[in-house]
LUMBADREN-903239 format. One record per residue (C-alpha): chain; residue in one letter; x negated, y, z negated. Coordinates in nm, 3 decimals. Each point is the difference from the previous one (the first is absolute). Layout:
BEGIN
node pavex A | bakol a | u X | v Y | w Z
...
END
This chain:
BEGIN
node pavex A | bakol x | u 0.451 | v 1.134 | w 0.686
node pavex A | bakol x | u -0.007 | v -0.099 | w -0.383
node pavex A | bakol x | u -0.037 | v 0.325 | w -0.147
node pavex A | bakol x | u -0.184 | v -0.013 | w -0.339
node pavex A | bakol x | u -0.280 | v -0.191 | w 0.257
node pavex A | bakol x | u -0.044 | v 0.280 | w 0.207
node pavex A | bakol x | u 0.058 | v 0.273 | w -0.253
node pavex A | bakol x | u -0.231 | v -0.165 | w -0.226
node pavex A | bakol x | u -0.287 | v -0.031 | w 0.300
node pavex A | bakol x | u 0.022 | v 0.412 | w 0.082
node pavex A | bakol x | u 0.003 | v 0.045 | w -0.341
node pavex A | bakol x | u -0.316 | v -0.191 | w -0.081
node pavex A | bakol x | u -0.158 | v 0.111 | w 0.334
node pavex A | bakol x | u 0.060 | v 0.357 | w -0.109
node pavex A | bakol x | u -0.140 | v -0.054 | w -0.330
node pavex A | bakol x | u -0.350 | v -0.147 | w 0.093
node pavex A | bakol x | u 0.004 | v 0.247 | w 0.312
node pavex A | bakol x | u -0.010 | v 0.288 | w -0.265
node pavex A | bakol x | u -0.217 | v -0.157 | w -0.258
node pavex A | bakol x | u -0.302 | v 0.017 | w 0.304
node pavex A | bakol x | u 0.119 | v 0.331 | w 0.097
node pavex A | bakol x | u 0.009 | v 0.161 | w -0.418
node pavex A | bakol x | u -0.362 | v -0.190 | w 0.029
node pavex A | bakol x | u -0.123 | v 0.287 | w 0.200
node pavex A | bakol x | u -0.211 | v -0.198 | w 0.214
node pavex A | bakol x | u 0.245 | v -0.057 | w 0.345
node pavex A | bakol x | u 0.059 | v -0.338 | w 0.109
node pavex A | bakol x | u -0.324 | v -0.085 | w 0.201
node pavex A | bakol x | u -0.187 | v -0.143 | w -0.307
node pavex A | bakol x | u 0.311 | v -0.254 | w -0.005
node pavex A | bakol x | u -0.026 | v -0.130 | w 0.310
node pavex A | bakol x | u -0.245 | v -0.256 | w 0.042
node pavex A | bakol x | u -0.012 | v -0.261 | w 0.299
node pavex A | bakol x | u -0.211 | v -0.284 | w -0.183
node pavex A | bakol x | u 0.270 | v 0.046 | w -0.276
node pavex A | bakol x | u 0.249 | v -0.100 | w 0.221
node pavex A | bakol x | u -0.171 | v -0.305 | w 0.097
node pavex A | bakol x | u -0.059 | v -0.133 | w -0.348
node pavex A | bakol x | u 0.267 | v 0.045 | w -0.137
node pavex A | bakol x | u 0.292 | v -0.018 | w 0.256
node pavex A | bakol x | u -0.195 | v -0.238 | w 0.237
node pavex A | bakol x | u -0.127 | v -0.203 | w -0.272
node pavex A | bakol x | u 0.311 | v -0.047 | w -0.194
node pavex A | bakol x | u 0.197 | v -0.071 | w 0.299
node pavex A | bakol x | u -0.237 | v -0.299 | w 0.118
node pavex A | bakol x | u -0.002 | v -0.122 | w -0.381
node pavex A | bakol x | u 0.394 | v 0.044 | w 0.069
node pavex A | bakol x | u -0.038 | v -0.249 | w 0.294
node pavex A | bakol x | u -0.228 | v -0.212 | w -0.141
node pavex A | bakol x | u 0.238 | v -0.104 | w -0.274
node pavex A | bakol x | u 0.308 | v -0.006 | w 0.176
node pavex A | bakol x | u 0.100 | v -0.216 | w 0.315
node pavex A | bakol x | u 0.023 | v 0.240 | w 0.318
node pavex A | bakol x | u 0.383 | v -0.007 | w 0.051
node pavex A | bakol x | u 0.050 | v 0.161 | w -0.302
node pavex A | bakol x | u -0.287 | v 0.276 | w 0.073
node pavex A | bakol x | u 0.186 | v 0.053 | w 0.328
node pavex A | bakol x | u 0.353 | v 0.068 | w -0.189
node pavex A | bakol x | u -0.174 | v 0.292 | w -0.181
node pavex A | bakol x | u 0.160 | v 0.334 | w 0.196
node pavex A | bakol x | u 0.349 | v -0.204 | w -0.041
node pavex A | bakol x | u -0.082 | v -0.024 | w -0.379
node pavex A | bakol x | u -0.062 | v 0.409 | w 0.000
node pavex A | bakol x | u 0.352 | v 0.063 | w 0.214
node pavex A | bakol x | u 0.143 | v -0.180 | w -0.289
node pavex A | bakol x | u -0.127 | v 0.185 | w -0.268
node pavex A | bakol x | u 0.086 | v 0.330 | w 0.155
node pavex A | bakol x | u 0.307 | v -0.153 | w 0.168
node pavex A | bakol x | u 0.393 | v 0.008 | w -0.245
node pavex A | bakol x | u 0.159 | v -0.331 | w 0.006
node pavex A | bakol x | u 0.363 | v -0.009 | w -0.065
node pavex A | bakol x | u 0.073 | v -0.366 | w -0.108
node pavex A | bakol x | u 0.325 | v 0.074 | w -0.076
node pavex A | bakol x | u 0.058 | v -0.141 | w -0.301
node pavex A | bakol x | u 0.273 | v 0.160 | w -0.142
node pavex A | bakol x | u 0.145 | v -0.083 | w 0.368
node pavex A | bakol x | u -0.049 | v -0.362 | w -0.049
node pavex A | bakol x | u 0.159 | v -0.048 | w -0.336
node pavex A | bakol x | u 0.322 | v 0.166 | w 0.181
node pavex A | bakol x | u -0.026 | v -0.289 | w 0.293
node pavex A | bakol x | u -0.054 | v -0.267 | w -0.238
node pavex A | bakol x | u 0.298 | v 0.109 | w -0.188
node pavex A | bakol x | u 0.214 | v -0.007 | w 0.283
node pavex A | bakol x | u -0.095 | v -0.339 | w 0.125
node pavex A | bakol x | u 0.113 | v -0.125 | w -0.360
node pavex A | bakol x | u 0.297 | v 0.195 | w 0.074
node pavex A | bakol x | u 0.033 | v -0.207 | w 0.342
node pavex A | bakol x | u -0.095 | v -0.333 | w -0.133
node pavex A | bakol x | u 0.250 | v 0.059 | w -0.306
node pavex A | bakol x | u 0.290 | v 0.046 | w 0.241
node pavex A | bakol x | u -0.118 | v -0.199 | w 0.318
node pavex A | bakol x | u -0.233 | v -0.239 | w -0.148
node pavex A | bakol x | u -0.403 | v -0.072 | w 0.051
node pavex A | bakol x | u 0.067 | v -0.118 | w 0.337
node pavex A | bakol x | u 0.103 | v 0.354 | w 0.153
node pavex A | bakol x | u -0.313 | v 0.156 | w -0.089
node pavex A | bakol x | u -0.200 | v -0.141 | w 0.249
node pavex A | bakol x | u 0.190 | v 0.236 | w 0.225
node pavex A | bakol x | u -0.189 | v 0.252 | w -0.173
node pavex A | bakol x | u -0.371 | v -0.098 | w 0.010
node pavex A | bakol x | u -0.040 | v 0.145 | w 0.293
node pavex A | bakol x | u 0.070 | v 0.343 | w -0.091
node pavex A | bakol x | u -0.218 | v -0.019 | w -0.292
node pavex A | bakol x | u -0.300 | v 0.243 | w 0.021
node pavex A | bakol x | u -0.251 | v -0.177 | w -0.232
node pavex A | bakol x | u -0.113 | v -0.323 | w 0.148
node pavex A | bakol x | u -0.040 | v -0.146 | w -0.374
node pavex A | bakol x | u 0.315 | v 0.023 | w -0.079
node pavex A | bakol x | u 0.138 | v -0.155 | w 0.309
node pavex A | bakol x | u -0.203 | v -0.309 | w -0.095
node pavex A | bakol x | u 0.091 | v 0.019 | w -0.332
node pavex A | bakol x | u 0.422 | v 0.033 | w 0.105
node pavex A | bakol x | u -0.098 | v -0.314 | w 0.266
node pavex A | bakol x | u -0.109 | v -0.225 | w -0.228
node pavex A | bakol x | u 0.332 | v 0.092 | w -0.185
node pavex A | bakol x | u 0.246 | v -0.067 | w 0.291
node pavex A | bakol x | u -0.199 | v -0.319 | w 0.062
node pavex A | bakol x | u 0.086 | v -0.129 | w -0.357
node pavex A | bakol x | u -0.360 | v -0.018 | w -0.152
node pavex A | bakol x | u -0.081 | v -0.092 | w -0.347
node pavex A | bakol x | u -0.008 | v 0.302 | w -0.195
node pavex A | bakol x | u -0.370 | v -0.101 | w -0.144
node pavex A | bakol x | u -0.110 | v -0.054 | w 0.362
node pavex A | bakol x | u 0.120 | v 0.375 | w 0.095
node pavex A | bakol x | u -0.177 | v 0.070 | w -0.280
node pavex A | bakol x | u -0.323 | v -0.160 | w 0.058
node pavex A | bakol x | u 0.027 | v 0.119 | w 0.375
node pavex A | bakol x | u 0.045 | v 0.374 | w -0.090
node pavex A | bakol x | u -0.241 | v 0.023 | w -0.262
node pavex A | bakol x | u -0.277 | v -0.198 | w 0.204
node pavex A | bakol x | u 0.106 | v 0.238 | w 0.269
node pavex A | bakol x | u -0.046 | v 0.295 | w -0.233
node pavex A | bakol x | u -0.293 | v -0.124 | w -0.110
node pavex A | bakol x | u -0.179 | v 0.002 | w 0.306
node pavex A | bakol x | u 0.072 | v 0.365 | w 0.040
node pavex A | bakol x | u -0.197 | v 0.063 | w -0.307
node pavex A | bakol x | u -0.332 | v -0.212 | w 0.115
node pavex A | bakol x | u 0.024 | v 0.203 | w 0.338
node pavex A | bakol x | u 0.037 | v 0.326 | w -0.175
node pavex A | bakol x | u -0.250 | v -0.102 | w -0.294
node pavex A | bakol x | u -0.254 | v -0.100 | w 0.313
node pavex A | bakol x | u 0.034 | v 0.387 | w 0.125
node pavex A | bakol x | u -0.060 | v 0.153 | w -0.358
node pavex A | bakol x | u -0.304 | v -0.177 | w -0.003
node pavex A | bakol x | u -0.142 | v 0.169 | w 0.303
node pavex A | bakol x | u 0.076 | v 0.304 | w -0.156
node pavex A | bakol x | u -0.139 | v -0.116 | w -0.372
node pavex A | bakol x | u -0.313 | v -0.117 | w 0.174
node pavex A | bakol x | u -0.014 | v 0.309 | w 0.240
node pavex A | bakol x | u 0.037 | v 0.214 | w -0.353
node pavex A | bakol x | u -0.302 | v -0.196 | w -0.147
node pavex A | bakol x | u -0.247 | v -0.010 | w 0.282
node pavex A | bakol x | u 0.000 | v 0.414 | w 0.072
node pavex A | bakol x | u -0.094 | v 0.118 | w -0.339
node pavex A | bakol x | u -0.248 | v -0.290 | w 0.048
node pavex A | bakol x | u -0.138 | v 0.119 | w 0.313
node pavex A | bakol x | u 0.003 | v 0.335 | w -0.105
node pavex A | bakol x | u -0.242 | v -0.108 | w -0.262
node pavex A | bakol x | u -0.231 | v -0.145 | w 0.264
node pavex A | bakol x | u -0.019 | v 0.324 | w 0.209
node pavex A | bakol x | u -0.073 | v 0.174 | w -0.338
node pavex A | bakol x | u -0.287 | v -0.251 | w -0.043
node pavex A | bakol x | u -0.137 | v 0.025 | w 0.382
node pavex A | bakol x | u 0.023 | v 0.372 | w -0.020
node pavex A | bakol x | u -0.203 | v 0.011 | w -0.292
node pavex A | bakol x | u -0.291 | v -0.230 | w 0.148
node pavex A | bakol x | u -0.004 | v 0.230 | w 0.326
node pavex A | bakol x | u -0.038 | v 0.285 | w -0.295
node pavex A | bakol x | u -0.295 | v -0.230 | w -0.196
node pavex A | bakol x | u -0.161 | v -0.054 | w 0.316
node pavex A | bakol x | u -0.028 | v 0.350 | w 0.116
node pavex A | bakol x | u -0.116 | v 0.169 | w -0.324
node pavex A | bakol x | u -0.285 | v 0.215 | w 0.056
node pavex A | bakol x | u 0.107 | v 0.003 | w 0.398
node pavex A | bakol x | u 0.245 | v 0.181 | w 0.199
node pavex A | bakol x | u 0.240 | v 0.164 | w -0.278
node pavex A | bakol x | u 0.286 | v -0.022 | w 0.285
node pavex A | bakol x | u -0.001 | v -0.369 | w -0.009
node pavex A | bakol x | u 0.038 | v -0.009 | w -0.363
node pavex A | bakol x | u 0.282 | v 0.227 | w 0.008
node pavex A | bakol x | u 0.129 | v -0.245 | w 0.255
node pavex A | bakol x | u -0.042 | v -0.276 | w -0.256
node pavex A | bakol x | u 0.127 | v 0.121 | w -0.275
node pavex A | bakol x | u 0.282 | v 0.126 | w 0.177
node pavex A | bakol x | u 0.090 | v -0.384 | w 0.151
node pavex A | bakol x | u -0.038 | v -0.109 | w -0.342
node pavex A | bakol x | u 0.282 | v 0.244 | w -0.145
node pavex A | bakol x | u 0.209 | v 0.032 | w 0.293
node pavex A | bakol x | u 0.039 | v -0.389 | w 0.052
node pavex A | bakol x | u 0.106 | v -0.031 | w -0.387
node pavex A | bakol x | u 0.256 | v 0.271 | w 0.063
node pavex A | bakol x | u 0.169 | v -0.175 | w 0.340
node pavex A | bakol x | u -0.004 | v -0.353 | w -0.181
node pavex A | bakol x | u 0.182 | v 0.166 | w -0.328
node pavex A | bakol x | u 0.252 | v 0.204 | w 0.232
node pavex A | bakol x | u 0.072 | v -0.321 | w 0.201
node pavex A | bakol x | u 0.044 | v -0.230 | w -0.295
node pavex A | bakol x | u 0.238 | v 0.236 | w -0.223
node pavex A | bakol x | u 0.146 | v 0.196 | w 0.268
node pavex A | bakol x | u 0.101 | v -0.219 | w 0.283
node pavex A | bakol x | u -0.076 | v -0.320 | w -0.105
node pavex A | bakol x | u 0.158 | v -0.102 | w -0.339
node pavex A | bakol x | u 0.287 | v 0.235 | w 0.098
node pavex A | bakol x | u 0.084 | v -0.203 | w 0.252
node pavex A | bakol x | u -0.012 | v -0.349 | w -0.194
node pavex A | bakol x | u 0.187 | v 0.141 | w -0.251
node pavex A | bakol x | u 0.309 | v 0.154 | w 0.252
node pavex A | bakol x | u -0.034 | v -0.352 | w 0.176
node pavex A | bakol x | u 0.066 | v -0.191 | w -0.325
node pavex A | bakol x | u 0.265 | v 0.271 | w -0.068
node pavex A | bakol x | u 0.178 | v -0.114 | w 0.333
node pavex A | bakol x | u -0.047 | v -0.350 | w -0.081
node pavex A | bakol x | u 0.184 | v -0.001 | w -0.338
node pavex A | bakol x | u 0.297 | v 0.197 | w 0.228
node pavex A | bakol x | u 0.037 | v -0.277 | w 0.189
node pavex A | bakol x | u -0.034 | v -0.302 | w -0.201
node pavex A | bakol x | u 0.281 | v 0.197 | w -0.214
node pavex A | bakol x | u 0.214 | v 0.011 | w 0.306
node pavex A | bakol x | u -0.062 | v -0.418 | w 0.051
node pavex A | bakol x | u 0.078 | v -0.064 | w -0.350
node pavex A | bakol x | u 0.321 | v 0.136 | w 0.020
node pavex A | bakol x | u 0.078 | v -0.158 | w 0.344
node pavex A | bakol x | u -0.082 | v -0.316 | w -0.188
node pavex A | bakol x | u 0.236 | v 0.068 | w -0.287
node pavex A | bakol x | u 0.229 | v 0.127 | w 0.210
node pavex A | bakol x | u 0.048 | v -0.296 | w 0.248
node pavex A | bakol x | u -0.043 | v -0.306 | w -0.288
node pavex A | bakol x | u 0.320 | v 0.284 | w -0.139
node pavex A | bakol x | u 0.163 | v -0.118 | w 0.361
node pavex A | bakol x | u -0.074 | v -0.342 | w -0.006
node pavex A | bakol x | u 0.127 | v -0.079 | w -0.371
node pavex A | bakol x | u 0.345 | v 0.223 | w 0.080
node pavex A | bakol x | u -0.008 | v 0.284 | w -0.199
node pavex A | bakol x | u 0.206 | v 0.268 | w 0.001
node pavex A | bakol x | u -0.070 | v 0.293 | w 0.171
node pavex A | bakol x | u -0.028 | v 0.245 | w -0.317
node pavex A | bakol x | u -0.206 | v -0.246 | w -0.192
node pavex A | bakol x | u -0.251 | v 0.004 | w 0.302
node pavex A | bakol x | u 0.001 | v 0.369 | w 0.024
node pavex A | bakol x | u -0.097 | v 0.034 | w -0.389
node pavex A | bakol x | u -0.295 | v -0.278 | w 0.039
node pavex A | bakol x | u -0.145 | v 0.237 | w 0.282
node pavex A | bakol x | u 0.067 | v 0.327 | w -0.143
node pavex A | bakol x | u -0.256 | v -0.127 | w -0.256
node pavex A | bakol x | u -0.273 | v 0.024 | w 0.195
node pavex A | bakol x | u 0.069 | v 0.371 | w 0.069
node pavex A | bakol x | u -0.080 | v 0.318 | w -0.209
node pavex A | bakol x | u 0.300 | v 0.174 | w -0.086
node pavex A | bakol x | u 0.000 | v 0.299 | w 0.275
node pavex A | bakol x | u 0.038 | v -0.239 | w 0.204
node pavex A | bakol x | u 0.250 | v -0.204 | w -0.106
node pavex A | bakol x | u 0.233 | v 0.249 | w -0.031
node pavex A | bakol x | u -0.038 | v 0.042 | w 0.357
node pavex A | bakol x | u 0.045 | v -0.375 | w 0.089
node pavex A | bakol x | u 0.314 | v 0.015 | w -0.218
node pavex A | bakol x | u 0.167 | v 0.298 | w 0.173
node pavex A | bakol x | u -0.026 | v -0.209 | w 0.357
node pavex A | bakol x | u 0.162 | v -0.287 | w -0.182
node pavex A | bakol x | u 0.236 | v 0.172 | w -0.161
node pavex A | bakol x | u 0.129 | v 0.151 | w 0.349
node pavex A | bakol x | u -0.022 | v -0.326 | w 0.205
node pavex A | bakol x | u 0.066 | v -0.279 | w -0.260
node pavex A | bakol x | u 0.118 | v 0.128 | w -0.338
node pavex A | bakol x | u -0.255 | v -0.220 | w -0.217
node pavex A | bakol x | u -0.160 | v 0.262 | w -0.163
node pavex A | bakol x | u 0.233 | v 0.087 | w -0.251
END
């Protein structure tokens, strides 16, 4: 589980949970059932109205991400990449093809392919970065969902504030139960849009988007690292272009492995 995700959800749970409770009114006048419907319901249909089904159907695999660590091993693939210039140095381009297969990350077996095969570097280029490229429109497709998702609650919540006062309008002079009722639609639905929008919502986008720059980092240094392959440079050169793209934690880190197994970090 991805820990600031979680932490941060108990956290913010526990916070709101004891800003009703220090209200010294219990949780019943929170609870509303016609909330729910605005606001959740409503948003969520606005939700499918403005995005195509498949992707409304991939929403509890978007939430296991969020709350789910990925290890993309970057620091893991700078090491292989060295060692296949370490390969190709001594063996030539040829013998790496032996080693696509052992590759984890399916990009950069495409990427070391079009290298054994003896492609134009500018075509590995374009291939990679078109590749890379659509990654970003898929991803950029789900933060919509989310941005629009974000927009429509506090939206809705606004219409439940306006029904609820109507019902209140209409029953002035009546039944002072059913204005109670209103008034507290009115409220409660601006509260469940507001804690949906800021508290689930935009969170998510923005952890999404966080993920997102993670991995196009992790492409661009494929990239650099197998146009490094293709044009024949050394090993240590490589290892310096990549170790750019890392803070410096963790290059020390990625320089300690090299050290022991190839002796191009000093």
């Amino acid at each position: 589980m991805d820990t600031s995700t979680v932490i941060g959800t108990i956290a913010g749970t526990i916070v709101i949970a004891f800003g009703i409770f220090f209200a010294g009114i219990g949780i019943i006048p929170y609870l509303s059932i016609s909330s729910v419907f605005i606001t959740i319901g409503g948003s969520f249909a606005a939700v499918m109205i403005s995005n195509p089904m498949a992707r409304v159907r991939s929403l509890p695999r978007f939430f296991r991400i969020v709350y789910t660590t990925r290890d993309l091993q970057i620091s893991q693939t700078i090491v292989s990449l060295v060692s296949l210039a370490d390969r190709a140095r001594k063996e030539g381009i040829l013998a790496l093809e032996d080693s696509i297969e052992g590759l984890q990350l399916t990009f950069m077996k495409q990427g070391i392919q079009l290298v054994v095969d003896g492609t134009d570097p500018e075509i590995i280029r374009t291939i990679m970065y078109a590749d890379m490229q659509k990654m970003n429109d898929r991803h950029a497709q789900v933060h919509k969902l989310f941005d629009d998702w974000g927009k429509y609650a506090p939206a809705f919540g606004l219409i439940g504030t306006v029904i609820g006062l109507i019902a209140m309008l209409g029953s002035i002079g009546g039944d002072i139960a059913v204005i109670g009722r209103g008034l507290q639609t009115a409220l409660v639905t601006t509260l469940y849009g507001a804690i949906m929008a800021n508290f689930i919502l935009i969170p998510i986008r923005s952890k999404l988007e966080d993920q997102d720059q993670e991995e196009s980092l992790l492409h661009e240094l494929v990239v650099e690292g197998v146009l490094a392959l293709q044009s024949g440079d050394n090993p240590r050169i490589l290892l310096e272009k990549l170790l750019a793209y890392l803070p410096d934690v963790t290059r020390a880190e990625v320089r300690t492995v090299i050290d022991r197994e190839f002796s191009y970090g000093n």
